[in-house]
GUMAR-369174 format. One record per residue (C-alpha): residue number from 1; residue in one letter; x, y, z. Coordinates in steps of 0.001 Angstrom, whole numbers, plus 524288, in hexadecimal, padded with zeros to 5 digits. Layout:
{NUM; A; {X; Y; Z}}
...
***
This chain:
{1; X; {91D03; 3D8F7; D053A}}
{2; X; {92B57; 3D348; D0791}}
{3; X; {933D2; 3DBFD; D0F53}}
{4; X; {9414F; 3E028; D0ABA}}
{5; X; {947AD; 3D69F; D13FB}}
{6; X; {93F7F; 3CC3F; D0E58}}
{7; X; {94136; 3D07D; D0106}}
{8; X; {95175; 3CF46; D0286}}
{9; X; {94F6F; 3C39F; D082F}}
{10; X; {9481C; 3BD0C; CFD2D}}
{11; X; {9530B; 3C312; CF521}}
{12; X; {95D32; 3BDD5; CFD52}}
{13; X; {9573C; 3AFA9; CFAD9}}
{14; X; {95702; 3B21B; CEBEE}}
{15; X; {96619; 3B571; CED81}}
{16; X; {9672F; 3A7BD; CF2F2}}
{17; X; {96016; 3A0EF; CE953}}
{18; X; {96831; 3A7FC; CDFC7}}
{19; X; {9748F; 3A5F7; CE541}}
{20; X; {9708E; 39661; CE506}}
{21; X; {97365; 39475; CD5E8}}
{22; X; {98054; 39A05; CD606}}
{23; X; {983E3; 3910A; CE171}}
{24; X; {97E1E; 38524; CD9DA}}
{25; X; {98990; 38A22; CCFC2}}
{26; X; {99272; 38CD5; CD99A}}
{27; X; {99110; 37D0B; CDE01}}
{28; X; {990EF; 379BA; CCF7F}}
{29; X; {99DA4; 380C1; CCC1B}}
{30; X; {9A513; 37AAC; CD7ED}}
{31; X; {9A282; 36E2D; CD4A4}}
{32; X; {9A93B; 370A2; CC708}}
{33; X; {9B3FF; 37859; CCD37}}
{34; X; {9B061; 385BF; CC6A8}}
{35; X; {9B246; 390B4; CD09E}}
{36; X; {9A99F; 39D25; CCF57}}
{37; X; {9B085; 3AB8D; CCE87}}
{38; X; {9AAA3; 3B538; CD9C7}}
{39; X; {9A943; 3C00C; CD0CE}}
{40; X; {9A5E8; 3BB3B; CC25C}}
{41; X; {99DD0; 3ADC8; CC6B5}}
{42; X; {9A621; 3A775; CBC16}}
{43; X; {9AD7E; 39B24; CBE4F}}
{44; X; {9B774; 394B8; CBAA6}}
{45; X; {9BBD4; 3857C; CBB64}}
{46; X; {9C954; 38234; CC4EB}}
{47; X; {9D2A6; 37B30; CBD63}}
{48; X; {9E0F2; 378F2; CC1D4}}
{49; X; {9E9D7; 38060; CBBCC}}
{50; X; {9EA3C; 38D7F; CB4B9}}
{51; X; {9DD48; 3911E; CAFC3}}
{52; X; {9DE31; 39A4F; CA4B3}}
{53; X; {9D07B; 3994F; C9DD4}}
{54; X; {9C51F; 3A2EE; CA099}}
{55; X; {9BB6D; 39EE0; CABB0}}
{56; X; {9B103; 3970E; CA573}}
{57; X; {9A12E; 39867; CA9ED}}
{58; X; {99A72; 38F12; CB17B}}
{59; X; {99030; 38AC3; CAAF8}}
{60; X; {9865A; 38FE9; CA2F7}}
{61; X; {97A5A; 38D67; CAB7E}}
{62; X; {981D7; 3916C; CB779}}
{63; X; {98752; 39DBC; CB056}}
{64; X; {9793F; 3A0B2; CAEC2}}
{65; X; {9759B; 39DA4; CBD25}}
{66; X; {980F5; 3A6D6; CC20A}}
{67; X; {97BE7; 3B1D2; CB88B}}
{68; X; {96E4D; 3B15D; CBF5E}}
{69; X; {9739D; 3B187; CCB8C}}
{70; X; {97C7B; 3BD6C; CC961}}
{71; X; {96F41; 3C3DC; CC369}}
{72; X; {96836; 3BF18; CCED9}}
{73; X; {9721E; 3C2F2; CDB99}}
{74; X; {9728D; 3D16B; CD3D1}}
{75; X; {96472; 3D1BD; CD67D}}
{76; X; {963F8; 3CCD3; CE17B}}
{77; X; {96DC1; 3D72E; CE726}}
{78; X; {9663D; 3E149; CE13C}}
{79; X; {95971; 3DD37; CE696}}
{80; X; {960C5; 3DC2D; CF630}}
{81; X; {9664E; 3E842; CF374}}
{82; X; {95903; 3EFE1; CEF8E}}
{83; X; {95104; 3E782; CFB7C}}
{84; X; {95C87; 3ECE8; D04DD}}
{85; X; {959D9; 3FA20; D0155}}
{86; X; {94AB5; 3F890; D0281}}
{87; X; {94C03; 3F443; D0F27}}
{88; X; {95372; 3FE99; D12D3}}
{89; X; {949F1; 40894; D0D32}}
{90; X; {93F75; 4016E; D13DF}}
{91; X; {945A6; 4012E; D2033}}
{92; X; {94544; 40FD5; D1FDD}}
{93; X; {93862; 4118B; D19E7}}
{94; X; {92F38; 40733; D240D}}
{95; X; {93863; 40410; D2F6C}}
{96; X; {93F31; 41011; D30AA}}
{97; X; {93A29; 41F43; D32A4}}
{98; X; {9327D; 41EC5; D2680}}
{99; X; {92823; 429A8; D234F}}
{100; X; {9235C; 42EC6; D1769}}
{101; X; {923C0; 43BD9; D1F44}}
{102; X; {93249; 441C8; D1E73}}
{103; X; {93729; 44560; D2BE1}}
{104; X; {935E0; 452A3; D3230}}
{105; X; {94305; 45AEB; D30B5}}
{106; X; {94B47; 45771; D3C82}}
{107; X; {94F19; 46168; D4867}}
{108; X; {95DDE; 45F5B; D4C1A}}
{109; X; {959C0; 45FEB; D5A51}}
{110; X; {967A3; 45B89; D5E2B}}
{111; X; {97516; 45FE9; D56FE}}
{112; X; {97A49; 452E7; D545B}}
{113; X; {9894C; 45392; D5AB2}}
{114; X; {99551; 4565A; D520E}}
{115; X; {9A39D; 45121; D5403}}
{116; X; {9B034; 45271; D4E4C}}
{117; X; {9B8A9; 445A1; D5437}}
{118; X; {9C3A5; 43DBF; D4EB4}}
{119; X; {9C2FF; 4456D; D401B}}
{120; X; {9B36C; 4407C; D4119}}
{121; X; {9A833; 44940; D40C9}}
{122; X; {99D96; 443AA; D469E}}
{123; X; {98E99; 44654; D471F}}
{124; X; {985B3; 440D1; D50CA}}
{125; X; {98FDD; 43512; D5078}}
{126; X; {98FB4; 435B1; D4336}}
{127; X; {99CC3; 4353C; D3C92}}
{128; X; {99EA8; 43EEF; D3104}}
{129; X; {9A7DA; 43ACA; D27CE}}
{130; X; {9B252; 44651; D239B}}
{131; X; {9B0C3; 442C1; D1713}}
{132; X; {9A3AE; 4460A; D16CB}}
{133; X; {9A4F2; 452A2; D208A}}
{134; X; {9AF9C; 4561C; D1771}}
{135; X; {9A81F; 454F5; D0B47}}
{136; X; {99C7B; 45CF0; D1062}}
{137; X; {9A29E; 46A02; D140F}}
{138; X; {999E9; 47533; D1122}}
{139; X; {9A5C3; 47E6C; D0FDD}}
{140; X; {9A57B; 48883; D02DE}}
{141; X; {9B1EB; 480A1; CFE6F}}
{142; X; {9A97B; 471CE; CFEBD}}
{143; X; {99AD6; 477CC; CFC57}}
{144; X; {99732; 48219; CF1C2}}
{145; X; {992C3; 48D00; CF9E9}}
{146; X; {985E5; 48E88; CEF6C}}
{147; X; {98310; 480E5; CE8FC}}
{148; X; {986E6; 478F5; CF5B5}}
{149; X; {98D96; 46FA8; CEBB4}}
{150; X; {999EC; 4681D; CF137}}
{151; X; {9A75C; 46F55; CEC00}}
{152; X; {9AE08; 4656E; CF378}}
{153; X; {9B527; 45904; CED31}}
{154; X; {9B0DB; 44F08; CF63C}}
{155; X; {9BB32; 444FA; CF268}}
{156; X; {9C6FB; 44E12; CF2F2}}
{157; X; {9C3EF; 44BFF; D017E}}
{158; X; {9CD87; 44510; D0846}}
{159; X; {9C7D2; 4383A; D0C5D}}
{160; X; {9CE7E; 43826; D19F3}}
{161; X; {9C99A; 4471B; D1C65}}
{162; X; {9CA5C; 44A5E; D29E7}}
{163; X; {9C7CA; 45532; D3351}}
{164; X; {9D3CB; 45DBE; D36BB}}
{165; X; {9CCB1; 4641B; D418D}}
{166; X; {9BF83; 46964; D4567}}
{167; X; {9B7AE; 47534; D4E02}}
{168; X; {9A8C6; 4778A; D4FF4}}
{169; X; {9A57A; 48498; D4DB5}}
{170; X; {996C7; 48374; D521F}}
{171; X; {98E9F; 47BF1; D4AC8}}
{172; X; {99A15; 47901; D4002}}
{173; X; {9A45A; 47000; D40F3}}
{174; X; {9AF8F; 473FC; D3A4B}}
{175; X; {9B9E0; 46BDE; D33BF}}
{176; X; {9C664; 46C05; D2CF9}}
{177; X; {9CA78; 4605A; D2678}}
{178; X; {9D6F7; 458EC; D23B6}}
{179; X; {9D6A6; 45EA5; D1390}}
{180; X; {9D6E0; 46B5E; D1B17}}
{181; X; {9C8EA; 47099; D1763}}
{182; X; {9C00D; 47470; D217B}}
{183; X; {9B1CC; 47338; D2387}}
{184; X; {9A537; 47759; D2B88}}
{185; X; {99C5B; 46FA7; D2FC9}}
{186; X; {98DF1; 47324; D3555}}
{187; X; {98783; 46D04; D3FC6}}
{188; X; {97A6F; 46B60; D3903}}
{189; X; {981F1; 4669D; D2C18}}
{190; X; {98944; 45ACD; D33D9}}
{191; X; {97BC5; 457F0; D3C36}}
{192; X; {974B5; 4542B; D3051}}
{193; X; {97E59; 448D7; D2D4C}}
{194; X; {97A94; 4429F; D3BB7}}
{195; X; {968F0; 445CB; D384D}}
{196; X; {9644E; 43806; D32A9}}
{197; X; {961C0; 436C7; D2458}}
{198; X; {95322; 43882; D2550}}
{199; X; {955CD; 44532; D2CDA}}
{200; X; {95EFA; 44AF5; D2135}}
{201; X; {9550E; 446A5; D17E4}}
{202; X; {94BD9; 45097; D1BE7}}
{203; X; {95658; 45C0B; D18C2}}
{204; X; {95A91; 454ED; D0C54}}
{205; X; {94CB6; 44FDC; D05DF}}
{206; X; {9457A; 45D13; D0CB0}}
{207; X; {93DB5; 4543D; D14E8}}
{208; X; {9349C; 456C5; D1F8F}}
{209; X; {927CE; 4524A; D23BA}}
{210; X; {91CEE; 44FC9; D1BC1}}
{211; X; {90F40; 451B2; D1CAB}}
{212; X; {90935; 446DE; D158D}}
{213; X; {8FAB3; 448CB; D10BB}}
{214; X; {8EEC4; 44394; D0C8B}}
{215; X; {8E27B; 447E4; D0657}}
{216; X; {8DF97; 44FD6; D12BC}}
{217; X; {8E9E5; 45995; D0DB1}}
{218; X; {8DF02; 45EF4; D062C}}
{219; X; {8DACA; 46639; D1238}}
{220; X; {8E522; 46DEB; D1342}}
{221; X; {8F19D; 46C88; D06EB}}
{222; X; {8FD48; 471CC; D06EA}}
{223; X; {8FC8F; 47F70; CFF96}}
{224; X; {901F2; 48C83; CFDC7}}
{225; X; {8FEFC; 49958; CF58B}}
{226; X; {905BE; 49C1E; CEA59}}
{227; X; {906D6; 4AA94; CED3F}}
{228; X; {9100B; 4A911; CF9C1}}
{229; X; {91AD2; 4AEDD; CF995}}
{230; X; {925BC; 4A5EB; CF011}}
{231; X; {92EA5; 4A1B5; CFB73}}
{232; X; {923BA; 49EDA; D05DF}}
{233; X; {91A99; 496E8; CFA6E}}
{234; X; {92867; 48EE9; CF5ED}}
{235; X; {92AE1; 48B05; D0623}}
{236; X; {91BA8; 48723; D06E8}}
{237; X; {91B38; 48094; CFA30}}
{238; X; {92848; 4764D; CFD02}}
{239; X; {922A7; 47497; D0D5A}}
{240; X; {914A2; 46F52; D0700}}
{241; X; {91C14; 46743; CFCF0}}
{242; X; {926BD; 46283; D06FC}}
{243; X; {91A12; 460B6; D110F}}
{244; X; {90FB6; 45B98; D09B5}}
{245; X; {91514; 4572A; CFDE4}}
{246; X; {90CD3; 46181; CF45B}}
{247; X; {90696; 46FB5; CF625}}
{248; X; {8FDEB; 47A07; CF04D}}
{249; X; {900D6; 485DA; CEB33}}
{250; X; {8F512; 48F27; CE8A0}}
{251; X; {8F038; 49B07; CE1BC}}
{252; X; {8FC27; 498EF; CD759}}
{253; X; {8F894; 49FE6; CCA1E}}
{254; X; {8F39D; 494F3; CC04A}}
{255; X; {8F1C4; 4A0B1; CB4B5}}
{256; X; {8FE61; 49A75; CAF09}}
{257; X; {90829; 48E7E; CB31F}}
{258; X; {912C0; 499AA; CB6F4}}
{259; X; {91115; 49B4D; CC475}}
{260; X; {90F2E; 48C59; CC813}}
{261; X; {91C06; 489BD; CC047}}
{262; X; {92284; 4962A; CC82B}}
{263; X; {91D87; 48FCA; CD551}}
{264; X; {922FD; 48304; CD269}}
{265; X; {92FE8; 488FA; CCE0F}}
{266; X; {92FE3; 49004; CDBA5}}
{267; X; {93277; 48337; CE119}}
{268; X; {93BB9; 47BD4; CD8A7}}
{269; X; {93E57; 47B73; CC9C8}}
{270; X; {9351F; 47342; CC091}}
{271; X; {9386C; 46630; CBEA1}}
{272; X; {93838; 462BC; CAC55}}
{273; X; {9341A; 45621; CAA8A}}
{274; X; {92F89; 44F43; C9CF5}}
{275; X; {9235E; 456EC; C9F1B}}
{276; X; {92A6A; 464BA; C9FC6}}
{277; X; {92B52; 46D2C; CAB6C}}
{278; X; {920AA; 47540; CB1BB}}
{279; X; {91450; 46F4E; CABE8}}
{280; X; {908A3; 476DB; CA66D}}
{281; X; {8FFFB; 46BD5; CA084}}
{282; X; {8EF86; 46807; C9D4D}}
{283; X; {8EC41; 45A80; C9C13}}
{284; X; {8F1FC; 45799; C8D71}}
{285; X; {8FB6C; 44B02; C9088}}
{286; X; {904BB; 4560F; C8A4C}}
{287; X; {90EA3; 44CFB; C93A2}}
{288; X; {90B6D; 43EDD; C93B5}}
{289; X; {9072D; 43CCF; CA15B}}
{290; X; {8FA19; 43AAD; CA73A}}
{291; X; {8FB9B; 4483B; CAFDA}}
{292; X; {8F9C4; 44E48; CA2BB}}
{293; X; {8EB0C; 447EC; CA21C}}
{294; X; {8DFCC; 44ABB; CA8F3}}
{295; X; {8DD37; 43DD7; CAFB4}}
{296; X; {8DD41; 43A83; CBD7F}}
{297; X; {8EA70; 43830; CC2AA}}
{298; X; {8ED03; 42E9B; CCFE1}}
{299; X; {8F6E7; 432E6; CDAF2}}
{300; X; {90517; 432AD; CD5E5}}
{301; X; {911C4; 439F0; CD599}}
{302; X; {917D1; 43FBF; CCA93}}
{303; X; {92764; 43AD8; CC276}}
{304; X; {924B4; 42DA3; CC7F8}}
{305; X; {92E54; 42BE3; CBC19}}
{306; X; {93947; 43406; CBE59}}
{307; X; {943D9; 431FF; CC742}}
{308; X; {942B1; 43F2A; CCFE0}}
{309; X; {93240; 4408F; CCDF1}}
{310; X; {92FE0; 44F16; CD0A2}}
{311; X; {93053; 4560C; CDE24}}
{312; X; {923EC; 45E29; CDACA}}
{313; X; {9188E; 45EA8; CD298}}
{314; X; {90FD2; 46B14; CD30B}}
{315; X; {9041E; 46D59; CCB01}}
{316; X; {8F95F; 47885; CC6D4}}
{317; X; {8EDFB; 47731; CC23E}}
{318; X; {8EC20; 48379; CBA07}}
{319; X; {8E026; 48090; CB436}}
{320; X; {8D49B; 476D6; CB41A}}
{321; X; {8C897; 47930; CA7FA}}
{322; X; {8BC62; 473A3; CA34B}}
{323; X; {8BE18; 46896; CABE3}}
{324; X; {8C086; 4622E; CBAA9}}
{325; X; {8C70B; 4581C; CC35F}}
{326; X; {8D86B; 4565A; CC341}}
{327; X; {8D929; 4585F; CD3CE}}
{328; X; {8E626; 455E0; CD792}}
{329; X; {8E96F; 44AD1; CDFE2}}
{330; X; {8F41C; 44A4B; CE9E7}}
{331; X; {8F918; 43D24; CF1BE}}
{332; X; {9045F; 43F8C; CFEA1}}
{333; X; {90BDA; 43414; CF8E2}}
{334; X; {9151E; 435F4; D052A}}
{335; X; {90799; 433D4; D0D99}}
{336; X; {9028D; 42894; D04AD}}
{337; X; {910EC; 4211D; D065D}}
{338; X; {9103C; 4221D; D12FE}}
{339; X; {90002; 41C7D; D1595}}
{340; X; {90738; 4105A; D0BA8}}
{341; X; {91276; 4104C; D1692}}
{342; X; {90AAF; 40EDB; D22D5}}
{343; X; {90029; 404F7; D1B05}}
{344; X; {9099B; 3FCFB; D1258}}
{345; X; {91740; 3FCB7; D1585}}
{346; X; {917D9; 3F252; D09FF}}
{347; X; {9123A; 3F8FE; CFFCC}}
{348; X; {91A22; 40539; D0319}}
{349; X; {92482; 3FEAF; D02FD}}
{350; X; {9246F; 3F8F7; CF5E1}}
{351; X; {9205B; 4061D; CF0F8}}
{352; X; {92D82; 40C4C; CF6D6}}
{353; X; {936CF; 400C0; CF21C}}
{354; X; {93130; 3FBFB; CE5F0}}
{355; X; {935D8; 404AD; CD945}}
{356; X; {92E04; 40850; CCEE8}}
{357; X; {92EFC; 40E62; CC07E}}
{358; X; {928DE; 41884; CBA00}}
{359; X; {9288A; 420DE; CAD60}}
{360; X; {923E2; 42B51; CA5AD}}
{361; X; {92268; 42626; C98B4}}
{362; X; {9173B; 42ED8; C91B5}}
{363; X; {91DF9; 43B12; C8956}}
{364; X; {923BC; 436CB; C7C48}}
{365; X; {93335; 43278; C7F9F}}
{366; X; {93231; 43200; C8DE2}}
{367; X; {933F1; 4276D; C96EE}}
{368; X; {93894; 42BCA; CA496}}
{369; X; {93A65; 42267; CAEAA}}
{370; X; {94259; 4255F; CBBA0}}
{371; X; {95180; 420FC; CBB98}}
{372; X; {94BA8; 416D1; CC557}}
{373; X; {93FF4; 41014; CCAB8}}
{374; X; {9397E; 41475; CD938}}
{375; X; {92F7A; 41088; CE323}}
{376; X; {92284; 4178D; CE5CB}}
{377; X; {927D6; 41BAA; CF261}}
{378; X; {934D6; 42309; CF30B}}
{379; X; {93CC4; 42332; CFFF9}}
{380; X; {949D3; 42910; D0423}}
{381; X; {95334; 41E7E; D0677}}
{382; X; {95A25; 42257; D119B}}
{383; X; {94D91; 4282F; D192A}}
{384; X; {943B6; 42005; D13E2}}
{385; X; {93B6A; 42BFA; D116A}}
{386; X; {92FA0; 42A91; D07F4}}
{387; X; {934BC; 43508; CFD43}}
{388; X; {92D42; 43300; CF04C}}
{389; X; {920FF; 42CD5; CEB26}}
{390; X; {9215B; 42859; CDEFB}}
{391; X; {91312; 42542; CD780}}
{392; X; {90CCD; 42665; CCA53}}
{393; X; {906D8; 419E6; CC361}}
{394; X; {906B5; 41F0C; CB7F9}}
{395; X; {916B8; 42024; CB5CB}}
{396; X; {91AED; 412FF; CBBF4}}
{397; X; {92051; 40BED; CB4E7}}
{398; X; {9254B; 3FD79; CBABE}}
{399; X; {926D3; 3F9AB; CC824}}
{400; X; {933D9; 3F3FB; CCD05}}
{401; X; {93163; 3E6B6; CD177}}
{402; X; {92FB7; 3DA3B; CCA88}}
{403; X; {92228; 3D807; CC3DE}}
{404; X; {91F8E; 3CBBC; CCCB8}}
{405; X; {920D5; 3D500; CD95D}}
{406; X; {91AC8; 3E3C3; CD5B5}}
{407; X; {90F22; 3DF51; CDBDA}}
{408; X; {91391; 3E458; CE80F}}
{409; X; {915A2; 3F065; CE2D1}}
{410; X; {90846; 3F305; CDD80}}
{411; X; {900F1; 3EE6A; CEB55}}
{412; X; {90A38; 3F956; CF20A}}
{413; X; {90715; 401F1; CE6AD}}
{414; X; {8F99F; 400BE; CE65B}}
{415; X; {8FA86; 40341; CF5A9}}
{416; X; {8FFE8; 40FD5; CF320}}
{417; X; {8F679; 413CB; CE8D5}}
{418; X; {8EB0F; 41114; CF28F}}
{419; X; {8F134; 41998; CFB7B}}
{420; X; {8F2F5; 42614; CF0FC}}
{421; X; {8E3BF; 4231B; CED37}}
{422; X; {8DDB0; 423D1; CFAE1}}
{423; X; {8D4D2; 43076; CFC5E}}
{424; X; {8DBE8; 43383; D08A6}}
{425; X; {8EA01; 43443; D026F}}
{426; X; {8E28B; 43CD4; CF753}}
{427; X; {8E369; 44B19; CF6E8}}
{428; X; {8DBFA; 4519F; CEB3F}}
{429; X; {8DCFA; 45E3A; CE750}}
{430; X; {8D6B3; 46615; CDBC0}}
{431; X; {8E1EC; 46F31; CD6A1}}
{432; X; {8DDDE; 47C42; CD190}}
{433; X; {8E57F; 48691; CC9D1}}
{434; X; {8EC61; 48EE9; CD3E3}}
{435; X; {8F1A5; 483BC; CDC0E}}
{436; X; {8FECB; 47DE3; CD83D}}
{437; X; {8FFBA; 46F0A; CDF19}}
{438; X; {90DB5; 46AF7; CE2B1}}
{439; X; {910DC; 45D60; CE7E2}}
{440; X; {91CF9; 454C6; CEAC8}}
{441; X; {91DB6; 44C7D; CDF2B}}
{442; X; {9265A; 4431E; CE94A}}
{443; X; {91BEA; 440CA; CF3A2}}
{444; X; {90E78; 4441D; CEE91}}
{445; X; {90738; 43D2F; CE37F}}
{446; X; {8FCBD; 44615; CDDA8}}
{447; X; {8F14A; 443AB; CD308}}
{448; X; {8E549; 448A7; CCC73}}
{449; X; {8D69D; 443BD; CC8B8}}
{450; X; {8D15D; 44470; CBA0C}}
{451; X; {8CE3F; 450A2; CB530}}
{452; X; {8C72B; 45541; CA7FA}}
{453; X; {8CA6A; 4642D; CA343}}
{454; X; {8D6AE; 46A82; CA00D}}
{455; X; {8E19C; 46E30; CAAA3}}
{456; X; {8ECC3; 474F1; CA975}}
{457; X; {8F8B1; 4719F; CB448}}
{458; X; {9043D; 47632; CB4A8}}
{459; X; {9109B; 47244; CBF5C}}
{460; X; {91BBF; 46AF4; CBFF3}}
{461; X; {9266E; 4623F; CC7A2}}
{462; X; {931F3; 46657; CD06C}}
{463; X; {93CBF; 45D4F; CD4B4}}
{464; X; {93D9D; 457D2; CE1EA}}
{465; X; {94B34; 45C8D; CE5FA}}
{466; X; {9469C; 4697A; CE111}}
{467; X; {93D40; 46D9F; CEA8C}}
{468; X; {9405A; 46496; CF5BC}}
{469; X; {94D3C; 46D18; CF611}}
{470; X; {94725; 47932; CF672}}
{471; X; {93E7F; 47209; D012E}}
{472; X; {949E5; 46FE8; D0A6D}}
{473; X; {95167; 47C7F; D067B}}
{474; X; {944B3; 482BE; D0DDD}}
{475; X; {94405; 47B15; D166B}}
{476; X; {94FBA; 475D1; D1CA3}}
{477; X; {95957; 48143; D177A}}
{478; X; {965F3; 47E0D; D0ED9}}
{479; X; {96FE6; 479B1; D1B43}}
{480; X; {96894; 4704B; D1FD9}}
{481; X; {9646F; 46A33; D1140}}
{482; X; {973AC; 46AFA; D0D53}}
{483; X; {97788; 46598; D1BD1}}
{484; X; {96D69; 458C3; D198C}}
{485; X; {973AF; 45634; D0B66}}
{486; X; {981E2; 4568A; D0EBD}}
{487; X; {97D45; 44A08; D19D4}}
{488; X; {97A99; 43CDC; D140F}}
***
C-alpha cells in the first residue's frame, strides 16, 4: 500500500510529465516568434508596428495539447490537495494520540494564568484577539438572556477595538472597551480557549470514555427497569448509550406500541423518514427494504444513505407466533475498528480515506443518496477521533476510486467484514416482548438470524444532536457546554 507521501510524489512526477508538452510548445512558439499570454495561454505573433488584429491560436494540435494540460494540472491540483489533507488526517489518526476510545473529561488541576498587558489579553501565553473577546460578551445587551442567540452585530465592531481599561473582580476580568461598552469575563470561560482541541471536544461532542465490548457483554449488558422513576431511568438510559454504545430497558408494557413510543419520546423527538415516524410493522415488505422480511440479516448500521444517518435506533419486539428464530445481533463497531487498527493499519486506512456511495432506491419515486460520498470509518478532523461507522452492503452503491484500483478497497473491506463475523466480536441476544433494545446507530452495527412466524416490532430513530445534547446537558451542565462552543 503506497503511503500518502508516496502517493504525492507519484503525482508530483505526473505534473512533470504534464508540464513537458506545453514546454515542447513553449520551444515551438519561440522559434516562430509567437509569445504566450500568462493568463489566457493564447498567443499572439510580434510584428513591428501597431498591431490591431485579434490574437490568433497557435495551432490546432498544440491548442489541443494546451487544453489537456489545463484539464490535466486541474487534476492534478485537486488530487495534491485531497493527498495533503489525508496525510494530515493520518498523521492524527496512526502517528499521533489516536484511539478509538474518546478521552476521559479533563480536571483543570492548574488555573491557567490571565493577563491584561499592552491592550492584549493573554491566556497561558496565548494572545486573545479583542475582536474576538469583544464579539463573545455574555452581557444581556450581546446574548439573549433565554435562547443564548447572539443580539450582537459582530461587524458594527470597530476593527481596531481596544481596551479602555480593566479590573479583576475574582475570577472575572472585567473590561470596558474603546466603543464604550463593557464586559465580564469568567475565569473558566477564557481557560477553555488555552485546553487543546481534543480537550474541548469532549464538552462539545459529549465525549468521554468508552467501554468497548465484545460478545462477553452477554454476561452482564447494560440495562435498566422501565418502572424507575422518569428522571433517574432518562440519566441511566443516555450513561449506557454514551458508555456502551446501546442498553436495555425491561419490563416495558408490549399490550400496545404506546408506551415504547412514550419512552423513546422521553429522550428526544422521533426522527420521519420515507418510512414514517415511530414504526409499528410485521414482516409484509409494506416498505421496500429487506428489514421488512424475515430473512437473516448480517452486521450493519442503519441510513448508510442519508447524509446525517440516525443517532438512535430502538426496537420491541411485541410479539412472536406460531413460529421461532429472529435473535438480534449486535457488533461494537468502535471495538471492531479498533482490532482492524492494531492488525492492519493499511486496510484501516483505506477504509477511513476512501469514499463510498450509497442509496435507498426501493419505494416507488424514491432515490435518496447522501449530498456526498463517505468512508466506512468516520473521524473528526481536528482530533482524529473515530466518530461514525458507516456499513450496510445492501445500500452501497459505487465506490470512489477508479475501477483499475478498488481492489484495494475490497481486501481492506473484506478485512473488516472478517472482523464483524468472528464469534468473539458477536453478541446474540433473543429479544422478547417487554424489553425495548436501544443502540447508537453511529457506533454499533446490529443484525438478526432467519426467522419463520409472524412478529410484530415497533420503534423508531432519533437524531444524533438530539440526544447527545441532552447527554452533555446532564452531564457537563450548560456553562461549561456554552463556554467550549464560544472557543474554536
Amino acid at each position: 500500500m503506497s503511503t500518502p507521501r508516496t502517493l504525492a510524489c507519484r503525482a508530483s512526477r505526473r505534473f512533470k510529465n504534464a508540464v513537458a508538452p506545453l514546454n515542447n510548445i513553449s520551444s515551438t512558439a519561440r522559434a516562430s516568434n509567437i509569445r504566450f499570454s500568462s493568463t489566457t495561454a493564447l498567443a499572439e505573433e510580434e510584428t513591428s508596428g501597431n498591431n490591431h488584429e485579434p490574437p490568433k491560436l497557435f495551432g490546432e494540435e498544440n491548442k489541443a495539447k494546451a487544453i489537456q494540460f489545463r484539464y490535466d494540472l486541474r487534476k492534478l491540483k485537486s488530487e495534491l490537495a485531497g493527498l495533503y489533507s489525508r496525510q494530515r488526517l493520518l498523521k492524527q489518526m496512526l502517528t499521533g494520540p489516536y484511539s478509538v476510545q474518546s478521552p476521559t473529561v479533563p480536571t483543570l488541576i492548574e488555573q491557567p494564568e490571565i493577563k491584561v498587558q499592552d491592550d492584549k489579553v493573554t491566556v497561558s501565553k496565548l494572545v486573545l484577539p479583542n475582536i474576538w473577546l469583544r464579539d463573545n460578551c455574555q452581557c444581556g445587551n450581546c446574548v439573549h438572556d433565554a435562547t443564548k442567540q447572539r443580539l450582537l452585530d459582530t461587524f458594527s465592531i470597530p476593527r481596531d477595538i481596544a481596551i479602555k481599561q480593566h479590573s479583576f473582580e475574582g475570577d472575572v476580568l472585567n473590561i470596558e472597551w474603546s466603543d464604550g461598552h463593557k464586559s465580564e469575563y469568567a475565569r473558566e470561560f477564557l481557560a477553555q480557549t488555552a485546553k487543546p482541541a481534543g480537550k474541548r471536544a469532549v464538552i462539545r461532542q459529549g465525549l468521554q470514555g468508552l467501554h468497548l465490548w465484545d460478545s462477553s457483554i452477554a454476561k452482564n449488558p447494560p440495562k435498566l427497569k422501565f418502572d424507575a422513576p422518569a428522571d433517574e431511568r432518562l440519566v441511566h438510559i443516555l450513561k449506557c448509550l454514551r458508555n456502551y454504545g446501546f442498553c436495555y430497558v425491561d419490563a416495558v408494557p408490549f399490550d400496545s406500541p404506546k408506551a415504547t413510543e412514550n419512552l423513546l419520546r422521553s429522550i428526544s423527538f422521533i426522527r420521519e423518514t420515507h418510512y414514517g415516524g415511530f414504526y409499528d410493522f410485521t414482516a409484509d415488505l409494506a416498505s421496500k427494504d429487506t428489514a421488512y422480511t424475515n430473512i437473516a440479516l448480517e452486521a450493519h448500521t442503519d441510513n448508510t444513505y442519508f447524509s446525517d444517518p440516525a443517532g438512535l435506533q430502538a426496537f420491541h419486539l411485541l410479539s412472536h407466533t406460531d413460529g421461532e428464530g429472529g435473535a438480534s445481533l449486535l457488533v461494537d463497531g468502535f471495538s471492531v475498528a479498533k482490532e482492524l487498527h492494531e492488525t492492519d493499519r493499511q486496510a484501516y486506512e483505506i477504509l477511513s480515506t476512501v469514499n463510498v456511495h450509497a442509496h435507498a432506491s426501493g419505494n416507488e419515486g424514491i432515490s435518496i443518496q447522501p449530498y456526498r460520498s463517505f468512508p466506512v470509518l468516520e473521524h473528526d478532523p481536528v482530533t482524529g477521533h473515530l466518530l461514525r461507522v458507516r456499513w450496510n452492503s445492501a445500500d452501497r452503491a459505487s465506490i470512489e476510486l477508479p475501477v483499475n484500483e478498488v481492489e484495494k478497497w475490497y481486501d481492506a473491506a473484506r478485512k473488516f467484514d472478517a472482523l464483524l463475523k468472528k464469534k468473539e466480536n458477536e453478541y446474540w441476544e433473543q429479544l422478547t416482548p417487554g424489553r425495548v433494545l436501544i443502540f447508537d446507530n453511529w457506533r454499533v452495527l446490529h443484525g438478526r438470524s432467519k426467522f419463520t412466524g409472524k412478529r410484530r416490532i415497533c420503534g423508531g430513530y432519533l437524531n444524533r444532536d438530539d440526544w447527545i445534547s441532552k447527554y452533555k446537558m446532564m452531564k457537563f451542565g450548560k456553562d461549561r457546554v456554552l463556554g467550549a462552543l464560544a472557543t474554536s
